[in-house]
N, C-alpha and C positions, 0 to 999 in steps of 0.2 A: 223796494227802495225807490222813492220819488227821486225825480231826478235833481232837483233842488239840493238833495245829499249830496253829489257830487261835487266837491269844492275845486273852486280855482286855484293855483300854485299858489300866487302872494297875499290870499284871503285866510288859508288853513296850510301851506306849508308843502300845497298838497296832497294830505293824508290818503287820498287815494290812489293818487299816483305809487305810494310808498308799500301799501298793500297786496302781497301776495296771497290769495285766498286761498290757503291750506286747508283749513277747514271750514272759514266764510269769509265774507267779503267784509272785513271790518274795519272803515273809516275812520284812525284816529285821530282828533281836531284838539287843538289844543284851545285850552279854556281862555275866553274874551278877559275876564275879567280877574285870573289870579293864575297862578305859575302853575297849576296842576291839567296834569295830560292825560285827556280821557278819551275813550275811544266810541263813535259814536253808534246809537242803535240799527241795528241790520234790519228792516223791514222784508218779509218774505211771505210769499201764498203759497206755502206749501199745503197749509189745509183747506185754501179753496178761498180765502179771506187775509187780509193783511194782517199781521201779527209780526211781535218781535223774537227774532230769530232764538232768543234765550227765554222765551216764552213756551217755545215750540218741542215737546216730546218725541222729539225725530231728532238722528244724526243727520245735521245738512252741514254740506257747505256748499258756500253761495258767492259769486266773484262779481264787484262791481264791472262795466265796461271801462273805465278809464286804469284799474287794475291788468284787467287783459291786454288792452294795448300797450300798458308799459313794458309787462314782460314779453309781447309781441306777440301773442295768441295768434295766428291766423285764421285755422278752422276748429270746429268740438273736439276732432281727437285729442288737439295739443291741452286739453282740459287735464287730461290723467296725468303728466306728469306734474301737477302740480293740486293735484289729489290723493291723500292716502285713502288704498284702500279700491282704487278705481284702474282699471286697464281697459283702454278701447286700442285695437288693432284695425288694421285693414290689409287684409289676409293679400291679396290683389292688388295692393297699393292704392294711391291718390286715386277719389275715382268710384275706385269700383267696393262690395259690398263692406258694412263694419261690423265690429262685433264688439261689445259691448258689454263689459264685464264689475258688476261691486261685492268686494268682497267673495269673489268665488262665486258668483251667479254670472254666468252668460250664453253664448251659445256662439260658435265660431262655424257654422255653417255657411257655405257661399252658395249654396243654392237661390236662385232669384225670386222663386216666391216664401221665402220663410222670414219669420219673425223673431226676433229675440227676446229674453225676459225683462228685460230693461228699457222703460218706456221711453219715450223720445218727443218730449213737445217744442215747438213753436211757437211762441204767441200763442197758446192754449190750444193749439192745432195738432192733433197726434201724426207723427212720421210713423208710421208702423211699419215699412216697409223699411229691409235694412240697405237698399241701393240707396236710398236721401238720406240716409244719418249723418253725412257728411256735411257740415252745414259752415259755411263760409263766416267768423263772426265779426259782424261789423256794426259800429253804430249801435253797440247794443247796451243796455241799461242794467242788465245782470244776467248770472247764471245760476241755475241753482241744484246742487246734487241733493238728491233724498233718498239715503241710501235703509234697504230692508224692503221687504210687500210694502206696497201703496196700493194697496186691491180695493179700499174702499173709495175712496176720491178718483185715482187715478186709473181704474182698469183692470182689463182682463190679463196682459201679460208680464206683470209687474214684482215679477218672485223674485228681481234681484234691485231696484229700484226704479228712479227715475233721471231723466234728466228736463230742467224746464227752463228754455233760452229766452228772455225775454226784452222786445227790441225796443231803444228810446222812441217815447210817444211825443206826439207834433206839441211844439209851447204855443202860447199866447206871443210873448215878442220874439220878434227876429233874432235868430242865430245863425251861422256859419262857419265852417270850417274846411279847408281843404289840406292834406298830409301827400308826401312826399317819402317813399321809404324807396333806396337803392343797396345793392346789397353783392357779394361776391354769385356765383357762378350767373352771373348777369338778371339778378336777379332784383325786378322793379315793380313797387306797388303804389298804384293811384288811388285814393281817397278823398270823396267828396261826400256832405252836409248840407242842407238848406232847411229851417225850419220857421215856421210864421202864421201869422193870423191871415185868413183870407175873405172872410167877413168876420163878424160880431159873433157866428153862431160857427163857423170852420176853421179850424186851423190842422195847417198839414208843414208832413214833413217828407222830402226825398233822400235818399242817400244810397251813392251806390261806390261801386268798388272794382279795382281790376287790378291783377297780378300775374306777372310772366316770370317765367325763369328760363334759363338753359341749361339747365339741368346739371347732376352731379352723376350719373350713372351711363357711361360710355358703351355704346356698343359695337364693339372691334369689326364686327361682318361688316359693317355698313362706314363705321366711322360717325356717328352718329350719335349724340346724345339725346338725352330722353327729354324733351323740352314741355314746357307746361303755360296753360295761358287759363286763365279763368277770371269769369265776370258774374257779379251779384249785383242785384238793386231792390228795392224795397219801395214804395210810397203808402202812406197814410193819410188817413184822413181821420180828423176826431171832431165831430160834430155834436153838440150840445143844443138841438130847439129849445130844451127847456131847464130849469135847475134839476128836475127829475127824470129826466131822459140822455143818456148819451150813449152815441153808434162810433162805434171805430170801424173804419174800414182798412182792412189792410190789399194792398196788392204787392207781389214778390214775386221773382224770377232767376235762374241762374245759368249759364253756361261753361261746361268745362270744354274743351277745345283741344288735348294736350295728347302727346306721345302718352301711350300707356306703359308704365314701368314696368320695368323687364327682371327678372326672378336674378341672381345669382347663381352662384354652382360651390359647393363649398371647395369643389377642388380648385377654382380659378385664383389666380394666380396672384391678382389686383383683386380688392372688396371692392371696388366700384367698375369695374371693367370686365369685358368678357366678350368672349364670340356668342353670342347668345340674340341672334335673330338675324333672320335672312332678308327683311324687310322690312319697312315705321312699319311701328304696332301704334294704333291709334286709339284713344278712349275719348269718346263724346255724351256727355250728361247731361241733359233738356231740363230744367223745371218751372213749373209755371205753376201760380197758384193767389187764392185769393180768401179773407176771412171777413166776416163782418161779426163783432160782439156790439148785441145792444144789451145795454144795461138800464132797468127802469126802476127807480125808487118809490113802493106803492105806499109808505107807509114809514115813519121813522125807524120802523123795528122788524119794516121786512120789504126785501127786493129780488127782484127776476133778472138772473141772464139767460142768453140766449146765446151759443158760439156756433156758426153755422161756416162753414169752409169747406173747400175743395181745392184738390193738388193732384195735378199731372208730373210723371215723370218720364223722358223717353231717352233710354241710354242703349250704347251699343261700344262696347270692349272686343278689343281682339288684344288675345293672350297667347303670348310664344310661351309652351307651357314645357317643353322639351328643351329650353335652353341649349339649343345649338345652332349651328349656320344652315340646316337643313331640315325640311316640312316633317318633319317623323309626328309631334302630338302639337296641333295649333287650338287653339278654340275659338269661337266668338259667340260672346254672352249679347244678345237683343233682347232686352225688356222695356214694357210699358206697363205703366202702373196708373190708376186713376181710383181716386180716394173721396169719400166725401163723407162728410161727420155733420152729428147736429147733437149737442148738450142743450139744456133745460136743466136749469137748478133753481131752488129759492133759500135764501139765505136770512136767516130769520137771529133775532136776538129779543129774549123773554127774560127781565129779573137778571137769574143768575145762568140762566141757559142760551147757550150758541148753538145754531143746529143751521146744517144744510141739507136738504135733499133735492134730488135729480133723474132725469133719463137720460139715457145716450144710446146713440146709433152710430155705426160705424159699417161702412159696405168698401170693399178695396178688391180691384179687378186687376189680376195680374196675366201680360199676357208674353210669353218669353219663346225665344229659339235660339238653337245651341247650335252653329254647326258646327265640324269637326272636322280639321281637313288631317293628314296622314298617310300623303302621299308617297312617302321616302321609308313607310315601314320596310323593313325585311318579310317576306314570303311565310319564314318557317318561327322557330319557335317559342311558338305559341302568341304571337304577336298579333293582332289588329291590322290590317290594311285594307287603302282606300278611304274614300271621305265618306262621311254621316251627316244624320239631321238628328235633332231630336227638339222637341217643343213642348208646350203645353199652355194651358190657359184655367187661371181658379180663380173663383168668389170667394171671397171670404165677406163674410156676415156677423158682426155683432152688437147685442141689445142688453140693457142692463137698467135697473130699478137702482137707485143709493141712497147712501141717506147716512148721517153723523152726528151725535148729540154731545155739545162737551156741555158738562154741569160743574160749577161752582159748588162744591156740598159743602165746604167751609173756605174759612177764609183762607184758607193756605192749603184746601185739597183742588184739584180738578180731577172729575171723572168724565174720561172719554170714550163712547161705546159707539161701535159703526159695524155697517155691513152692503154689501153690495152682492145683487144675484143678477147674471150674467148667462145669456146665452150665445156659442158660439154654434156658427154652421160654419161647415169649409166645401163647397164642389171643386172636385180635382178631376183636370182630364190632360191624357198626357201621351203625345206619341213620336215612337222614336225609329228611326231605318237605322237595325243595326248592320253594322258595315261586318266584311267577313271574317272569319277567326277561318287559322289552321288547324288548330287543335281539337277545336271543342265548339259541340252542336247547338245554335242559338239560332230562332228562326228571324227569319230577313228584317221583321217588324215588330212591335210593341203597340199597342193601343190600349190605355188601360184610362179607363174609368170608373169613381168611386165619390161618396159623401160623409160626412162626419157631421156630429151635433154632439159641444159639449155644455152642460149646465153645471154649474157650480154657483157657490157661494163663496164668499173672500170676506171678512171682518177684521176687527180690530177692538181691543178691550186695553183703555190705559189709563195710566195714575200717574196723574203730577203731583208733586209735594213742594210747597215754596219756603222753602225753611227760613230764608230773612229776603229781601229788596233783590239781592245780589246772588243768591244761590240757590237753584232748584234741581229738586231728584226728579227720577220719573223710571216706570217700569211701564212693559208695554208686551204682549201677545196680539201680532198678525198673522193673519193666512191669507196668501196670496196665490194662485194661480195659472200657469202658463197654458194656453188651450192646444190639443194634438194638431198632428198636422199630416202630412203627406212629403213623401221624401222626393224632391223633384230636381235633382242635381245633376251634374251632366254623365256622372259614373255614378247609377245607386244600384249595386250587385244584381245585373240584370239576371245573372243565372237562376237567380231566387226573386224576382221581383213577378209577380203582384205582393207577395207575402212578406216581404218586406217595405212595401208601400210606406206603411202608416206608423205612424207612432201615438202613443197615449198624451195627454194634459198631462202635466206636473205640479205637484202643490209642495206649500214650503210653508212652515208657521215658524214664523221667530218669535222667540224670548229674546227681552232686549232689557237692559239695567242701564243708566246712565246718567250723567251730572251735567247742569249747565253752572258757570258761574264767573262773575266778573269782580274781579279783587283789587287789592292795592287803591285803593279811592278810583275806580273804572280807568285806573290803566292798563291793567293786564286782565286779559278773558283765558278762561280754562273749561275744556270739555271733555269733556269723555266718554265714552259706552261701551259696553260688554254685549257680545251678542251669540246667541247659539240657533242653529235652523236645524231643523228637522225636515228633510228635503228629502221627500217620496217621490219615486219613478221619475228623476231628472232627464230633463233630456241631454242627450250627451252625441257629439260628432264622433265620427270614427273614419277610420280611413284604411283598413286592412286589407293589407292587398288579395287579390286572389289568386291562386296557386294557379291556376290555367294562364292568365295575361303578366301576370306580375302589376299591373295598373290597380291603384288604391278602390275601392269598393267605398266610396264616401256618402254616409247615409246616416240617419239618424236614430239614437237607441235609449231604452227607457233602462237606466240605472233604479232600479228598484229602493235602492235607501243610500246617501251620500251625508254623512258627516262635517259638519262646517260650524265653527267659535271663532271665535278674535275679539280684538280692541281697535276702538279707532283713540286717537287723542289727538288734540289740536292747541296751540297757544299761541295768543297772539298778546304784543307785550310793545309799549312806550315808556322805556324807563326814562327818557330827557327828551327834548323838546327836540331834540337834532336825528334820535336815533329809533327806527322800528325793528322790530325782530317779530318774527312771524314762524311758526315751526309746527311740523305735524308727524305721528306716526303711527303706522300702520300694521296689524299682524291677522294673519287668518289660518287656521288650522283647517286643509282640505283632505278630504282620503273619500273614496270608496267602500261605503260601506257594505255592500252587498250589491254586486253587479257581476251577470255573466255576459258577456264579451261574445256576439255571434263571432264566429271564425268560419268562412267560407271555404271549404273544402272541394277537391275535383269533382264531387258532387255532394249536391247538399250544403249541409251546414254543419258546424259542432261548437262548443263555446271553450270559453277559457275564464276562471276568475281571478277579475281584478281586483278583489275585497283588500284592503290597504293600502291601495295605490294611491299617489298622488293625480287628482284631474288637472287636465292640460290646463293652460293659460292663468296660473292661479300662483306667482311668487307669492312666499309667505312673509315677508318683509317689504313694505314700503316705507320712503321717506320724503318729507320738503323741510328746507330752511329756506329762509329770505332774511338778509340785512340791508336794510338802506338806512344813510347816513346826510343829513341837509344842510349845504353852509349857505349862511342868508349873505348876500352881496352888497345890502343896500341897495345904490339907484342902479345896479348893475346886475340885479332882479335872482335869482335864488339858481344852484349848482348841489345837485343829487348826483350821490353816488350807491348802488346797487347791486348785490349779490345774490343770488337762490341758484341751489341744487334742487336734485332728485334722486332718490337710490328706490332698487329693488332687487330683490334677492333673486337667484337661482328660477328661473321660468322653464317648463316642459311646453312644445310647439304640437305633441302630440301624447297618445294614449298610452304607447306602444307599438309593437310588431311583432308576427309571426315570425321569427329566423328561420324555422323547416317549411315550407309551403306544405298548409293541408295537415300540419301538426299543431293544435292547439297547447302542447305543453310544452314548447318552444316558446312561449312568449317572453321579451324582453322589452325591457323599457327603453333603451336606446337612448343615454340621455345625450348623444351627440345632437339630436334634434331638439335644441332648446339654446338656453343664454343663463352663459353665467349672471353674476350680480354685477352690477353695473351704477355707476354714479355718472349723471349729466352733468354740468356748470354752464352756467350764462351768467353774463355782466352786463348793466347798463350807465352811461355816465352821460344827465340831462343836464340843458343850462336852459330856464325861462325867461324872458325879458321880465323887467320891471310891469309894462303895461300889460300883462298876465296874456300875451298874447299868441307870440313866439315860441316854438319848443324846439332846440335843436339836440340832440342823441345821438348818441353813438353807441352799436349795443354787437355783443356776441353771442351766439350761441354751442352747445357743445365746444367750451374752449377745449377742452383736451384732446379733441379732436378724437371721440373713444367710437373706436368702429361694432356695432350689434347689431345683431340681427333681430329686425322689427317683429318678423316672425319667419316660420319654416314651416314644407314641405317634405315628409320623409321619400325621396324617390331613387334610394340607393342600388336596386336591384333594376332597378330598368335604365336612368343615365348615369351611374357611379359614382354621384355625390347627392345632396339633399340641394332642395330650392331653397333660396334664400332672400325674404323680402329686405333689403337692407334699409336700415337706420341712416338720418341725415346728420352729414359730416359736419366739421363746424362752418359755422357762418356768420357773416358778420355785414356791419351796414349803418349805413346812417337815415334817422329819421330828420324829416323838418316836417312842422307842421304850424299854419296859420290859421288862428280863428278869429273872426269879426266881430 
């Protein structure tokens, strides 16, 4: 989407302002020249080239920026609730790792060098690591979900989709704008813009951002609440020498600064208070980073990019992980991460044929320490005391050949055939002082080193059918790929470790049926897709505790075959010139199809199956609506009024538990560790001045003020109730914002 799509309030009504992107980001503009309200074309590079989104044989949705700030997006998480079909968690809170779920693909591991199956770009810049998925959105020109394998275009670990944030590029004339949002639990965010020409051949843009709060989660030891302060900024540069050469250069940077959120206890008393830390727990997150794309036009029908970047990350988390007023289980997570990528593609168009192909490199050094303090354990049974270390350091490596042919074979077929071979390396080295056990013989150290090489192939074979201007089918078989890895967590079943190190690559081929289509004279758009994956050796989180410590065993396991169908559906609809309605939903059938379940035993191992079980983090029901509603003022400039929810069914935070320690046919599901179904509400109510300049808002979130658990820890048998990452309460606040 060029930014020229973004309309101003008293030019188009705002249509984008009015758009909640359920399933895309679609701009309705009412017609200059007759009374019919049509909704304008979504432009999206989901296959590597600009195309219109009802063009495109993928389920995407895609959210303009002036969309997100109306409904107040802050950071990517807040993406999912206003995605069917999409759950991203942050097991650890604001901060610290994410996980990243479409449709029942993802991976909830908080180990600090592991990766998800859910790709993650920037400005075309892959986050592979999942400590930065957390990404601040501001200033930004769109989003885009592409949900199913993206293994041909997009990469090695892409078996559940992508996501592709993409940030406004510097204009030719001068713009500006600065925003003002204040809000309850003291909570203020600064917003700043400048974009312009700085000669003939340069133009740039800055924009940065800052927001604090004082937080909503109290902690009774200290008196203390959990306060939060974070700063983002960005500059560009888009330089043109020639009509057939243009460099973007991006530079980017962020700092989080904040208390680190403090876990819950289900037994506590208050959902937002607790005696739960004896001391501030602190989380600080570094990143710094830098891209340059040049793009060269050799030829009217073929051109080279070039996307070259690198991104540092240095974070350091301390975690009260025992929620009490006393040191029993603390942690602190230190990683740095250093990433650097280089693509090479040519993007060619022949006749009736569109094709891209490409290289990519990818190298990402992760280097982390764990320590463990645990000073206040008890002596006797079977507990851990005294403090620990545990660290490591890995490369990860990968290279990949691609390439995608869409062909025109009539006037109303597209065939699309792609493939991408990929090779992954991973060195893991990793060593840990383990601290003393009463019970049970573990010797003082761990030193364990080890490498991995995975090779694969990932493809894509699809058919579009365009049955009139306004309606197109399409069916689609991919296979995509997640690469193995190495279990590097701060608890991965030492008793059995080297042997439980490692885990396999995952592959996933989806069948995929679906319809794009825009009806009623393009005022109403209607989407849909059916999808089934056939998902080999998953990898899957566990956390079972072990009968000697009672302390979870969290490490990574290959589920041998998992069952997964649904429907996404999306509608977006202007039935009058006053009013938008925007509506999506979501259903995914998840189970275990053949998985045995290690169970850590007093010694050894034995398993348990979970064959029909539901996988964690996977509700089977999602939903969005949005209404907004526009009364024109005349010279007293235009007043919106706006609604959108969210629902999701029934969610599991875990896999199961062993109830007999060391008895595998004890296993129960436990479904107190999870969230019932739950609906959010937020409202917004804008007035713009006549000279389209002004925006003042007033907006709520969570009116009902509905308390859930974001996510959970089963840690029933060791502090008497389960962790509880909690959900934010309602909120509410005023925007102002002035642009030049």
């Amino acid at each position: 989407m060029s930014s020229n799509q973004i309309m101003k309030p008293m030019k188009s009504l705002s249509p984008s302002l009015l758009s909640l992107a359920i399933s895309s980001s679609i701009i309705p503009m009412a017609a200059a020249q007759d009374s019919a309200f049509t909704l304008e074309e979504i432009v999206v590079t989901a296959q590597k080239r600009e195309q219109s989104m009802q063009d495109v044989g993928i389920a995407i949705n895609a959210f303009d920026g002036e969309t997100m700030e109306a409904m107040g997006v802050v950071n990517s998480n807040e993406i999912a609730a206003k995605t069917p079909n999409l759950n991203i968690m942050s097991p650890a809170g604001e901060g610290g790792v994410v996980s990243v779920f479409i449709r029942g693909i993802g991976l909830n591991d908080f180990a600090l060098n592991n990766t998800g199956p859910v790709g993650f770009y920037v400005d075309d810049s892959a986050i592979g690591s999942s400590n930065g998925q957390l990404t601040t959105l501001f200033d930004v020109e769109r989003v885009e979900v592409l949900k199913g394998p993206q293994g041909t275009l997009f990469g090695r670990n892409t078996t559940g989709g992508a996501l592709n944030i993409v940030s406004n590029k510097p204009t030719d004339e001068f713009e500006a704008s600065v925003k003002l949002t204040a809000g309850n639990y003291g909570y203020l965010k600064t917003e700043g813009m400048v974009s312009g020409s700085l000669t003939d051949t340069v133009n740039a843009r800055l924009a940065l951002v800052n927001y604090e709060s004082d937080g909503y989660i109290k902690n009774l030891s200290t008196g203390d609440k959990v306060e939060k302060q974070n700063f983002a900024g960005r500059l560009l540069f888009d330089i043109t020498p020639s009509d057939e050469l243009s460099i973007l250069v991006n530079i980017h940077g962020s700092r989080n600064d904040s208390d680190s959120d403090l876990y819950g206890l289900t037994t506590d008393a208050d959902f937002y208070e607790g005696t739960h830390g004896n001391k501030d727990y602190t989380i600080n997150v570094d990143t710094l980073g830098g891209s340059v794309k040049v793009e060269y036009d050799i030829n009217d029908a073929l051109s080279l990019t070039s996307i070259t970047s690198y991104d540092d990350l240095s974070k350091r988390h301390d975690e009260e992980s025992d929620m009490s007023p006393f040191e029993v289980v603390e942690f602190q997570y230190n990683v740095n991460t250093h990433t650097f990528a280089q693509e090479l593609r040519l993007n060619g168009d022949v006749d009736d044929i569109h094709w891209v192909a490409g290289l990519y490199y990818l190298t990402e050094t992760t280097n982390w320490d764990l320590p463990t303090f645990a000073d206040d354990l008890p002596l006797g049974g079977g507990l851990m005391f005294g403090d620990s270390s545990g660290g490591g350091h890995q490369v990860l490596t990968t290279q990949a050949i691609f390439g995608q042919v869409e062909y025109d074979i009539a006037d109303d077929w597209t065939l699309t055939l792609g493939g991408r071979f990929t090779q992954l390396d991973v060195d893991f080295d990793t060593q840990t002082e383990i601290p003393n056990f009463a019970l049970i013989p573990l010797p003082s150290s761990l030193d364990f080193k080890d490498k991995l090489t995975n090779e694969e192939f990932s493809g894509k074979v699809a058919l579009n059918y365009y049955a009139t201007d306004d309606v197109m089918y399409y069916g689609s078989i991919t296979r995509g790929f997640k690469g193995g890895g190495f279990n590097g967590g701060v608890v991965s079943d030492l008793a059995n470790f080297p042997a439980t190190a490692e885990y396999d690559p995952e592959i996933l081929t989806a069948y995929e049926l679906g319809f794009k289509s825009t009806l009623l004279d393009n005022s109403l758009r209607l989407n849909a897709a059916l999808f089934y994956y056939d998902y080999e050796d998953a990898q899957v989180f566990n956390s079972i505790a072990d009968p000697n410590t009672n302390l979870p065993q969290n490490k990574i396991e290959n589920a041998k075959a998992l069952e997964l169908y649904g429907v996404d559906i999306d509608l977006t609809w202007q039935p009058t010139e006053a009013l938008f309605i925007q509506a999506g939903l979501g259903y995914t059938h998840s189970e275990f199809d053949e998985f045995d379940l290690t169970v850590p035993l007093a010694t050894g191992t034995s398993s348990t199956d979970l064959s029909g079980e539901t996988p964690q983090n996977t509700p089977e029901w999602s939903a969005n609506l949005l209404a907004n509603y526009t009364w024109t003022l005349g010279d007293n400039g235009l007043l919106m009024a706006q609604i959108d929810g969210s629902y999701q069914s029934e969610v599991f935070y875990t896999n199961g538990r062993i109830i007999t320690p060391g008895d595998p046919s004890s296993y129960d599901r436990n479904e107190e560790v999870g969230q019932d179904g739950y609906a959010l509400w937020n409202a917004r109510l804008s007035w713009f001045d006549a000279n389209e300049q002004l925006e003042v808002a007033l907006w709520g979130k969570n009116l009902s003020d509905k308390e859930y658990a974001a996510y959970m820890f089963e840690l029933t048998d060791v502090a008497g109730g389960d962790q509880v990452m909690r959900g934010t309460p309602r909120t509410y606040g005023v925007d102002i914002k002035y642009a030049f």
